[in-house]
C-alpha positions in Angstrom: 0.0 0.0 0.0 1.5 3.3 -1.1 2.0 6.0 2.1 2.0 9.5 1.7 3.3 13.1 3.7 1.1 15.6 4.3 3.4 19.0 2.6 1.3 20.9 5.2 1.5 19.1 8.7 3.8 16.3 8.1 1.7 13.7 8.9 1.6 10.2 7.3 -1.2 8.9 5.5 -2.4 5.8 3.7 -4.6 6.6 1.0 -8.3 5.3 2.8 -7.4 8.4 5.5 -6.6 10.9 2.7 -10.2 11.8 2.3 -11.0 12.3 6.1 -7.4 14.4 6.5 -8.5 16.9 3.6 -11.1 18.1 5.3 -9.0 18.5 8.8 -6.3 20.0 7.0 -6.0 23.1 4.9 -3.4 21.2 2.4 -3.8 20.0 -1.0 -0.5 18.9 -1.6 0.8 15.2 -0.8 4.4 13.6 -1.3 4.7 9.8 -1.7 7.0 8.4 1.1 8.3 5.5 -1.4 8.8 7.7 -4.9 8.7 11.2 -3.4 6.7 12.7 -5.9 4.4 15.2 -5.1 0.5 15.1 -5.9 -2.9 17.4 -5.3 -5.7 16.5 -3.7 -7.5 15.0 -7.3 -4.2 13.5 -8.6 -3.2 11.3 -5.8 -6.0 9.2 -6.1 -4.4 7.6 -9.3 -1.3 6.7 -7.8 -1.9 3.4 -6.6 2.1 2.4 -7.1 5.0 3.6 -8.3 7.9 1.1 -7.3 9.0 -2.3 -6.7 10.0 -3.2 -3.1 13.3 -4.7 -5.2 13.7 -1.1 -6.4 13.0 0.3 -3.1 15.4 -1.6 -1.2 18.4 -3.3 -3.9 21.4 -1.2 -3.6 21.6 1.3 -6.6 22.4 -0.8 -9.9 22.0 -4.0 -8.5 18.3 -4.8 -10.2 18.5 -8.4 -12.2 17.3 -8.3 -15.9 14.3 -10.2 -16.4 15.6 -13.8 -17.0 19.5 -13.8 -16.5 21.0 -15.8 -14.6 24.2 -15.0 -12.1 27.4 -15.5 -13.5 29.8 -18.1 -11.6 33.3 -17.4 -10.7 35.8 -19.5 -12.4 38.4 -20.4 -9.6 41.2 -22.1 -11.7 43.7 -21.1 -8.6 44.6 -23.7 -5.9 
């Protein structure tokens, strides 16, 4: 489930609360915790996911290509 920051209060939301919290709060702008990209109050209800928990959490440049295989180490040294 994607989690968003209020840009007004700081408070973090899943998206069933996001409703209720507009009308206790005078902001209309959102930031997804997981892609940090920032939405109004009409466009954050498309963003149902942005990215992998593989993407989230692989070190940078690690992601595998769909399909390949690791490479083995030839260790011809004794």
């Amino acid at each position: 489930m994607v989690w968003f920051q209020c840009e007004d209060c700081g408070e973090n939301l899943k998206k069933p609360k996001l409703e209720n919290h507009f009308r206790n709060c005078s902001s209309y702008k959102l930031s997804c915790i997981d892609c940090g990209e920032t939405f109004g109050q009409q466009s954050v209800q498309g963003h149902t996911q942005c990215i992998t928990e593989a993407e989230k959490y692989e070190p940078k440049g690690q992601a595998k290509a769909p399909g390949s295989t690791p490479a083995k180490a030839n260790n011809t040294s004794k």
